[in-house]
N, CA, C and O atoms as a GROMACS GRO file, in nm:
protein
  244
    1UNK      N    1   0.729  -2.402   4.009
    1UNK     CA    2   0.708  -2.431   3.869
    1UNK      C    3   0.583  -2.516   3.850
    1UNK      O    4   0.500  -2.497   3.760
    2UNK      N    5   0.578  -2.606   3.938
    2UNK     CA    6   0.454  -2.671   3.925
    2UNK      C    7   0.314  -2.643   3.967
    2UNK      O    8   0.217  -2.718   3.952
    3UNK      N    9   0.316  -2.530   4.021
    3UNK     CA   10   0.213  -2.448   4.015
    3UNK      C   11   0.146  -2.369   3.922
    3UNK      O   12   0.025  -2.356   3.902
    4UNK      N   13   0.263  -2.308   3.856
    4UNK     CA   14   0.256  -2.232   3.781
    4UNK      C   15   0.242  -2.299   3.654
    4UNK      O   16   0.259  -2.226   3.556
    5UNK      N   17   0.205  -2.464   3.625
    5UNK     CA   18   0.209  -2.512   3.484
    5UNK      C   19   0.060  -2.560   3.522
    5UNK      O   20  -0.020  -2.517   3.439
    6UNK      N   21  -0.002  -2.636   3.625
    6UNK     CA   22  -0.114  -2.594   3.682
    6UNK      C   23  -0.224  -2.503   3.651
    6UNK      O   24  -0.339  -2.527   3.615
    7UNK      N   25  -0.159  -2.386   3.676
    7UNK     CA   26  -0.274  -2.292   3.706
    7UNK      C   27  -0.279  -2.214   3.529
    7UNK      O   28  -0.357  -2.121   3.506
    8UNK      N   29  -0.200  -2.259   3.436
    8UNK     CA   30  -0.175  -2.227   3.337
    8UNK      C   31  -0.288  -2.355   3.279
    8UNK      O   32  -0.403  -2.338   3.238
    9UNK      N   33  -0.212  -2.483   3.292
    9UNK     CA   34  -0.346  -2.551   3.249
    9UNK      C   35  -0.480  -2.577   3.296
    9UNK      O   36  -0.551  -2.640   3.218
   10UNK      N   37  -0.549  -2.526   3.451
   10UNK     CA   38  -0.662  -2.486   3.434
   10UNK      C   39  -0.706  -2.386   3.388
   10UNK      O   40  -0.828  -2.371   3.387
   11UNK      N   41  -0.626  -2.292   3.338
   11UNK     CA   42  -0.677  -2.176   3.229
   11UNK      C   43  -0.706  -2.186   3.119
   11UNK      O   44  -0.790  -2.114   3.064
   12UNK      N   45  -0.624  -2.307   3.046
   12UNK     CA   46  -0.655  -2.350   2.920
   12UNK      C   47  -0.772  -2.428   2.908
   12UNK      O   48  -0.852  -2.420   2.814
   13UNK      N   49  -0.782  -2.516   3.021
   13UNK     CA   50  -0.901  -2.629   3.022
   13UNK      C   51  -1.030  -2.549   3.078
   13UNK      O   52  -1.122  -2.630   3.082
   14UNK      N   53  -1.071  -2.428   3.120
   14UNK     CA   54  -1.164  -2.333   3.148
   14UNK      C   55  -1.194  -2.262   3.014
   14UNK      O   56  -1.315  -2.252   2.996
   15UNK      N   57  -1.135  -2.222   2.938
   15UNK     CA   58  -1.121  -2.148   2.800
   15UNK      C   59  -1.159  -2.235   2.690
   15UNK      O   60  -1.221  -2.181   2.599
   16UNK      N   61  -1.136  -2.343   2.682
   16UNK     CA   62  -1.154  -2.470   2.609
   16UNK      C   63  -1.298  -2.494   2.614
   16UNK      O   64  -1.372  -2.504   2.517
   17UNK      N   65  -1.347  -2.505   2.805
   17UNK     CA   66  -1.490  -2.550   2.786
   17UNK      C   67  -1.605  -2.422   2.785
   17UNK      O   68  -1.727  -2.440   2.796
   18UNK      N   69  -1.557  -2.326   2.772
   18UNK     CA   70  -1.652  -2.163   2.731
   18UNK      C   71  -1.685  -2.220   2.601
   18UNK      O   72  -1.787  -2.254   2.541
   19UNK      N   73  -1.507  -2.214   2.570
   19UNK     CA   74  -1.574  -2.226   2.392
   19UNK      C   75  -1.630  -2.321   2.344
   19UNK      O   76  -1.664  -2.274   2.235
   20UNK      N   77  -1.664  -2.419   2.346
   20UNK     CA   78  -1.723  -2.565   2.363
   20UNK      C   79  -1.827  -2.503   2.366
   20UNK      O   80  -1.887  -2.467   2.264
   21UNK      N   81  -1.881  -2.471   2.541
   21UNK     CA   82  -1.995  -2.445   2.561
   21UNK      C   83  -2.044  -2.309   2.457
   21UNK      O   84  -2.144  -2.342   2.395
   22UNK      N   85  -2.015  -2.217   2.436
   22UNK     CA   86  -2.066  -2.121   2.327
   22UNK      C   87  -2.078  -2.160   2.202
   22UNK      O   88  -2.162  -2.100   2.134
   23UNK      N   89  -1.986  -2.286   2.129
   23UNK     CA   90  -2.040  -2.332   1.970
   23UNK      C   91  -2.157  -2.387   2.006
   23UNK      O   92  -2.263  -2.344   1.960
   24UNK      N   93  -2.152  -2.494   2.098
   24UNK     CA   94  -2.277  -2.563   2.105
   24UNK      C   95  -2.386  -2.488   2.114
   24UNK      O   96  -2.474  -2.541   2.046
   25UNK      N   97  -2.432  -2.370   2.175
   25UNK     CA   98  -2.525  -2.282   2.223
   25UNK      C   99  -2.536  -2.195   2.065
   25UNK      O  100  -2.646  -2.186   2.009
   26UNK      N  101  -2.406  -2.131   2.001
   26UNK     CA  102  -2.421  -2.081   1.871
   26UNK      C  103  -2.472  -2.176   1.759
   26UNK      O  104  -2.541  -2.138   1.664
   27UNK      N  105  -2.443  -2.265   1.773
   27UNK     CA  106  -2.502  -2.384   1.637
   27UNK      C  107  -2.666  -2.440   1.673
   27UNK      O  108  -2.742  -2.500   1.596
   28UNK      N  109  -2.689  -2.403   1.798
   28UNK     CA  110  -2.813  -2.455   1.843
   28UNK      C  111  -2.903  -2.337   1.786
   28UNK      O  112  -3.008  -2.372   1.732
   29UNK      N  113  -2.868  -2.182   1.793
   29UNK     CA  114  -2.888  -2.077   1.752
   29UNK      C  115  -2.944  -2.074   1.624
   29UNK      O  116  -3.064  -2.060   1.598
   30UNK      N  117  -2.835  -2.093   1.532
   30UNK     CA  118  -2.837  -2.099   1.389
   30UNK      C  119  -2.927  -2.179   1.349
   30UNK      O  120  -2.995  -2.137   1.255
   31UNK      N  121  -2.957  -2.306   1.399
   31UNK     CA  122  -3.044  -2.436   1.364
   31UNK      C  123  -3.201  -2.363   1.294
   31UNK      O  124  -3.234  -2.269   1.366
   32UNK      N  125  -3.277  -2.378   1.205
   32UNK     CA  126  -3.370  -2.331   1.209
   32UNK      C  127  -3.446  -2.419   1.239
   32UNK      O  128  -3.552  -2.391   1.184
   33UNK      N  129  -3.462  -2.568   1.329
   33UNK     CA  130  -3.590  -2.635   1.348
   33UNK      C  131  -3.542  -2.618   1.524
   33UNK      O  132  -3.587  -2.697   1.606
   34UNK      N  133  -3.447  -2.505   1.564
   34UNK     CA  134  -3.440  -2.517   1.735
   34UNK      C  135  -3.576  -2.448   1.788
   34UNK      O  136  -3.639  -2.346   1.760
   35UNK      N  137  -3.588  -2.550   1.873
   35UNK     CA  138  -3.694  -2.452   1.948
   35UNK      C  139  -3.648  -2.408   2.125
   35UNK      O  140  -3.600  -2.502   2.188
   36UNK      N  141  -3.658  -2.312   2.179
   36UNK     CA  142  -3.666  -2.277   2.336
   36UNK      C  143  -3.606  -2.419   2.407
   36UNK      O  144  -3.494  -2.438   2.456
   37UNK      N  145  -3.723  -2.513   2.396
   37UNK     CA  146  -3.693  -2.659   2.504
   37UNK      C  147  -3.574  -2.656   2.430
   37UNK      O  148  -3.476  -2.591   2.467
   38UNK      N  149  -3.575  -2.709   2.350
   38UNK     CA  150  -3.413  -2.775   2.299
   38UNK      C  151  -3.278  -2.709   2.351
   38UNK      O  152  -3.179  -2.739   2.417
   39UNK      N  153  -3.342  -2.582   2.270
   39UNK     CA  154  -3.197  -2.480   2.353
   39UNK      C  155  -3.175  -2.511   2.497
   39UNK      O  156  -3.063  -2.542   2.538
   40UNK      N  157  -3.264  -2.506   2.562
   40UNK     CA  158  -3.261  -2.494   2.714
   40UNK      C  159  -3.217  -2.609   2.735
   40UNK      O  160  -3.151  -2.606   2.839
   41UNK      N  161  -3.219  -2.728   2.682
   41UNK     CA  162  -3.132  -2.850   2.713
   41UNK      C  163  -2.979  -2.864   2.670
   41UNK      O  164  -2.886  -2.923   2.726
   42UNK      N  165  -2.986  -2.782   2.540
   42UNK     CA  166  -2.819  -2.812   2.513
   42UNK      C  167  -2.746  -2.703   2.564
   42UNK      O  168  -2.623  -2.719   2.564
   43UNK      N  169  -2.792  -2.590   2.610
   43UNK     CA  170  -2.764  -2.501   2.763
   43UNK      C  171  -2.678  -2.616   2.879
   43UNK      O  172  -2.572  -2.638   2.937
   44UNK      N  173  -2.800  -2.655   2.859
   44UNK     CA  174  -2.818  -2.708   3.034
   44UNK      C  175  -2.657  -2.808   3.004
   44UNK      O  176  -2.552  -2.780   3.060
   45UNK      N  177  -2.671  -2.902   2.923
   45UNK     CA  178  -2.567  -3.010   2.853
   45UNK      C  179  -2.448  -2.904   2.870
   45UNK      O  180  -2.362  -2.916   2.957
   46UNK      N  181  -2.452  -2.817   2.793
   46UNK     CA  182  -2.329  -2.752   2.818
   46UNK      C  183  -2.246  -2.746   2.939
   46UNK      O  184  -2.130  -2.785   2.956
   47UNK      N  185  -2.333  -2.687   3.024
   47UNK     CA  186  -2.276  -2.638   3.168
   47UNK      C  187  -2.267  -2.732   3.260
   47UNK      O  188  -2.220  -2.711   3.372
   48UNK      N  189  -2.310  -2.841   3.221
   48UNK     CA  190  -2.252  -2.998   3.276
   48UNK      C  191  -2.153  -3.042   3.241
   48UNK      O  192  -2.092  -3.102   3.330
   49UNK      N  193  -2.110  -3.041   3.153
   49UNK     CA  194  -1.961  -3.077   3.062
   49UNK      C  195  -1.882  -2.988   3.145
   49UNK      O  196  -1.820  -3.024   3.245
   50UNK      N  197  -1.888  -2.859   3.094
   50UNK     CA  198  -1.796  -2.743   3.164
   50UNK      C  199  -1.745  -2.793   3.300
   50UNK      O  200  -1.627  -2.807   3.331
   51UNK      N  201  -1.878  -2.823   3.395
   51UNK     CA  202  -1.893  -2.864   3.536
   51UNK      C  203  -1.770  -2.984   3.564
   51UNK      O  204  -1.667  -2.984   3.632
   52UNK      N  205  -1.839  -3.095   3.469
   52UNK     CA  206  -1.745  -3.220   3.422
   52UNK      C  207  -1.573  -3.196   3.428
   52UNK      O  208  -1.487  -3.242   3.503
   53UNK      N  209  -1.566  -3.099   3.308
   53UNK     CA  210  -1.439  -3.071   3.296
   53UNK      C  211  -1.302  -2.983   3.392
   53UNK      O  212  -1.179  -2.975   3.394
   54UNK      N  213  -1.437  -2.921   3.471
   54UNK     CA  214  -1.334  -2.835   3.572
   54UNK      C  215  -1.341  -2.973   3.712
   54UNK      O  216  -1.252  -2.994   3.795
   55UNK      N  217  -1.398  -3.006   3.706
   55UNK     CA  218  -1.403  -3.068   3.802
   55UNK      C  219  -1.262  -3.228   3.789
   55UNK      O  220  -1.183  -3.278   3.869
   56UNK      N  221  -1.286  -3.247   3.689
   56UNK     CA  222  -1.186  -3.342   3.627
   56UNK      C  223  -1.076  -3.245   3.621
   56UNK      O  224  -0.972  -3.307   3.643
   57UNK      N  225  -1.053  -3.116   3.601
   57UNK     CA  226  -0.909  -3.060   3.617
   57UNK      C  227  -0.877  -3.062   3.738
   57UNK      O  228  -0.774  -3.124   3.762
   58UNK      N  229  -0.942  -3.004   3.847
   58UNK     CA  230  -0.895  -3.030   3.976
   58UNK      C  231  -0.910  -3.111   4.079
   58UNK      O  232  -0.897  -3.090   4.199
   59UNK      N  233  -0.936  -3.198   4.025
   59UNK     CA  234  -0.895  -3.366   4.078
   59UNK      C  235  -0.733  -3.393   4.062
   59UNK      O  236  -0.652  -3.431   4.146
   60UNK      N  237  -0.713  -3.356   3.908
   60UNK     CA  238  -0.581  -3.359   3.873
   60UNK      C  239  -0.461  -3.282   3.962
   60UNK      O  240  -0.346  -3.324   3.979
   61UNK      N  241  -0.516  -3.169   4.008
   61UNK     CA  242  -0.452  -3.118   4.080
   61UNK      C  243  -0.393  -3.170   4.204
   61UNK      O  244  -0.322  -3.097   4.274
   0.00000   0.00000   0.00000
């Protein structure tokens, strides 16, 4: 059972930080004063968090 509530909540906490990471990347989109650099930083920000967050899930583990 405790595996299986686990591997259920690193699914949620993986799904959580996509979508995270895709508003941030979509609102950076939409922005009309974004330019390339910028994007490419709140990219980059993104996939550090993500990084952050999986990594903080399986610690938990």
């Amino acid at each position: 059972m405790n595996r299986k509530t686990m591997s259920v909540t690193k699914t949620i906490g993986t799904i959580m930080a996509v979508g995270g990471a895709a508003a941030m990347i979509g609102s950076a989109m939409m922005s009309n004063n974004s330019t390339k650099k910028q994007m490419k930083k709140t990219a980059d920000k993104a996939m550090k968090t993500i990084n952050g967050v999986l990594d903080g899930i399986q610690s938990m583990m």
